[in-house]
N, C-alpha and C positions, 0 to 999 in steps of 0.2 A: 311276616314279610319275608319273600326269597331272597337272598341275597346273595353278591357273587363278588371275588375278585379276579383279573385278570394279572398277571404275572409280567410287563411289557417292558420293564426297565433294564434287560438287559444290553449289553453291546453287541452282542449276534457280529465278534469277533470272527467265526466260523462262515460266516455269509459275504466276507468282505470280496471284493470293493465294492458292492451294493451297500455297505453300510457303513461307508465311508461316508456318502453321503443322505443317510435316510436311516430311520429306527430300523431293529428288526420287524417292527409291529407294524408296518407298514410292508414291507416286501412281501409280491404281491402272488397270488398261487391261482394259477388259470382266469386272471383277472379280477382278481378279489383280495385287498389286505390282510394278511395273517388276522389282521386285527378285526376287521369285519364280520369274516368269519366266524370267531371266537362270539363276538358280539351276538349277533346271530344265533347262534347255536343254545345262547339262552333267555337270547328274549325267546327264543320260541318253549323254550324251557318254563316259560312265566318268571324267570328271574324280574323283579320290581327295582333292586337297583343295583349298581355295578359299579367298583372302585377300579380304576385301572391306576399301577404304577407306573413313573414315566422319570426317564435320565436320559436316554443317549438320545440326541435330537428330541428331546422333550417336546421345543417348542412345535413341532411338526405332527405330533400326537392329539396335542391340544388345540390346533386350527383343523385340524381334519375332523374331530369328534365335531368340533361349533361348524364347521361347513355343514357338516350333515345333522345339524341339530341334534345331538345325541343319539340319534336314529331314535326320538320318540322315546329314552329312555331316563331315567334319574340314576345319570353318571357321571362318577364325582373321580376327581385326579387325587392323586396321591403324590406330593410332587417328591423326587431323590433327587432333582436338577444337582445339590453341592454334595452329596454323597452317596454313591449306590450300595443299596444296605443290603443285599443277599436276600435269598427269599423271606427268610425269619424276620431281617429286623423290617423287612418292608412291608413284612404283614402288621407287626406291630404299630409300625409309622400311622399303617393305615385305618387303627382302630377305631380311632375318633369318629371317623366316616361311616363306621360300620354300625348295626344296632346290633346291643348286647344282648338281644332277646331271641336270636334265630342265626341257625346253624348259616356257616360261610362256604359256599361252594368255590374251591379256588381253581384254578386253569392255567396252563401255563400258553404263552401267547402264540409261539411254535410246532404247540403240539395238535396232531390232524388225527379226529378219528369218528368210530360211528358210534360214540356213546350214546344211551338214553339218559343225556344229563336230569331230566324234570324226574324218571325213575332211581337214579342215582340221588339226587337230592331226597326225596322224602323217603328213600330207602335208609338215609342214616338219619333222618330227622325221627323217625322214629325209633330207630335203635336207639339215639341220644338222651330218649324221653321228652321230646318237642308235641306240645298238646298241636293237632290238627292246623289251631287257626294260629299256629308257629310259636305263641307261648312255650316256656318252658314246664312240667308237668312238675319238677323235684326241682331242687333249690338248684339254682345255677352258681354251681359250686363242684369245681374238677376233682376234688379229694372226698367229697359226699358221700357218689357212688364208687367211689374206687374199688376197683376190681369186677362189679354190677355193668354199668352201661360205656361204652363206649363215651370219647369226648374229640375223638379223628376218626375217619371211617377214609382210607386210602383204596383207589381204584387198580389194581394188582390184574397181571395177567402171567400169561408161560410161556411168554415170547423168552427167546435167548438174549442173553447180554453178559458179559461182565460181572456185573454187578444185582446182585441180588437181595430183597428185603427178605428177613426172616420171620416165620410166623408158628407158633405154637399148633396142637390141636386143633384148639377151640378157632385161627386165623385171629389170634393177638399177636401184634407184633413184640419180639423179645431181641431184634439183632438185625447187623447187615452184614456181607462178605461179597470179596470180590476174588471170586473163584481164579482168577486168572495170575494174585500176587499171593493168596492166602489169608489175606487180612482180613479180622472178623473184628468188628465194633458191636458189643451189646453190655449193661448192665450186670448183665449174668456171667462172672467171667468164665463159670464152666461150661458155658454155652459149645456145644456141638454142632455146627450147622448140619450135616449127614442128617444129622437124626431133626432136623426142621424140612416144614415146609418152605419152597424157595419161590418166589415169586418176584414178576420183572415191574417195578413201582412204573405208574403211566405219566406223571408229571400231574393227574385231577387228585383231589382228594377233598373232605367236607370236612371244616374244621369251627367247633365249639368257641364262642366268646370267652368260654370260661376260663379256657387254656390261657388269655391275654393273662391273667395275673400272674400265673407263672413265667413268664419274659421278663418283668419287671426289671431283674436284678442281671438279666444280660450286657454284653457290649451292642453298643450299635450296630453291628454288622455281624451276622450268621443266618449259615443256614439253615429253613425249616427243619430237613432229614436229620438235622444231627439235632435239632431241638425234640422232636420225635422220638429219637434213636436215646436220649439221654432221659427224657419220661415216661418212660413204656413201661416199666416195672412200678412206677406207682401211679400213671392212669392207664384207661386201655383205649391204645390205639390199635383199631382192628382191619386186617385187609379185607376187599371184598373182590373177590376175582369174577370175570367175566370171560368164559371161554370163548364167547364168540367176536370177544373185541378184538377189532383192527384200530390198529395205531400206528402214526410215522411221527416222527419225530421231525422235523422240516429244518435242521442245522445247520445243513452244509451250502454250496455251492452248487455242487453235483445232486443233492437231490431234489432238485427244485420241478427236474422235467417227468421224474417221479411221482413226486408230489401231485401234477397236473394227473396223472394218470390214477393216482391214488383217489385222488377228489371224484372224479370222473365212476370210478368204481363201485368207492367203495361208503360214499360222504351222500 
């Protein structure tokens, strides 16, 4: 089975005062919900079912999805209504929902681009060791293959930014840096960025059930990247760059007329 989760529970503090009163996942880009969109983009993917997370105006996430009947789809809430748990813990939250037998394609609800999600998805189902009819092939188990197969397969490009994911040879990730203060986070403390590959993380990425075990022992609330960032050295999380990807990020205020134009483009 394809499965996916959507990212929605943010406060898209950045988009105010449209969201003062309405989700991020709702603000709407050339006529169409951020969220729609998303939707969209993997039902046509063949995604079979879709966990969306939901906090700020939750209630208005969840009559929009039942006005439109799911759009035809088996999509289930992940509710953060009393506590927004950061990407990590709300992937966790949302395990229950998920089946432990097929890789999780996750999205972030803001982000606009021309991915081939349906290629992107069985592009790491197999790198994962995921038999065809989505079984697993090797034991579903993160420490099994260690070092062997992948258990994240993050979507990487060479757009500029800030901030940069680091990646080995092979495009295993080993670290992060933000060129702009000096600060290098990885495992490896002798980690060199220069001498890495640097690539700009897109907000998709396909992530392994198996990884849930190791969250366990987490707080409530963190982010996926620093969960990433903190088990890179004993699983492999590997980028996958796409040179021809275009991506916006849809954050602000200001780029919203952008954005119309972005869709129009390049979507």
């Amino acid at each position: 089975m394809k499965q996916a989760m959507i990212f929605a529970a943010g406060l898209g503090t950045r988009l105010k005062p449209l969201t003062d009163r309405m989700p991020k996942a709702l603000v709407e880009v050339a006529g169409e919900p951020l969220l729609k969109r998303v939707v969209f983009l993997m039902k046509n993917a063949g995604m079979e079912r879709i966990v969306v997370n939901v906090h700020h105006f939750s209630g208005q996430i969840k009559d929009y999805l039942e006005r439109n009947d799911n759009f035809g789809l088996d999509i289930r809430i992940s509710d953060e209504s009393d506590m927004l748990l950061d990407t990590g813990g709300g992937l966790r939250k949302a395990s229950s929902l998920l089946s432990p037998d097929s890789p999780v394609l996750i999205h972030n609800v803001d982000i606009l681009s021309n991915t081939d999600i349906a290629w992107l998805y069985d592009y790491s189902q197999r790198l994962m060791g995921y038999g065809s009819d989505g079984g697993q092939s090797h034991a579903a188990d993160c420490s099994a293959d260690a070092g062997i197969r992948p258990v994240a397969v993050l979507l990487v490009s060479r757009r500029k930014t800030n901030r940069y994911l680091l990646f080995d040879e092979g495009m295993r990730l080993v670290g992060w840096t933000n060129i702009s203060t000096g600060e290098v986070r990885s495992p490896y403390p002798d980690l060199q960025p220069e001498k890495c590959r640097m690539y700009a993380f897109s907000g998709i990425h396909v992530f392994s059930p198996c990884l849930f075990a190791k969250m366990q022992t987490l707080p409530c609330k963190f982010p996926i990247m620093d969960f990433y960032l903190d088990n890179c050295a004993s699983s492999v999380i590997m980028g996958c760059v796409k040179d021809d990807l275009h991506l916006m990020d849809v954050g602000k205020l200001d780029t919203l007329a952008e954005a119309e134009a972005f869709v129009a483009r390049d979507i």
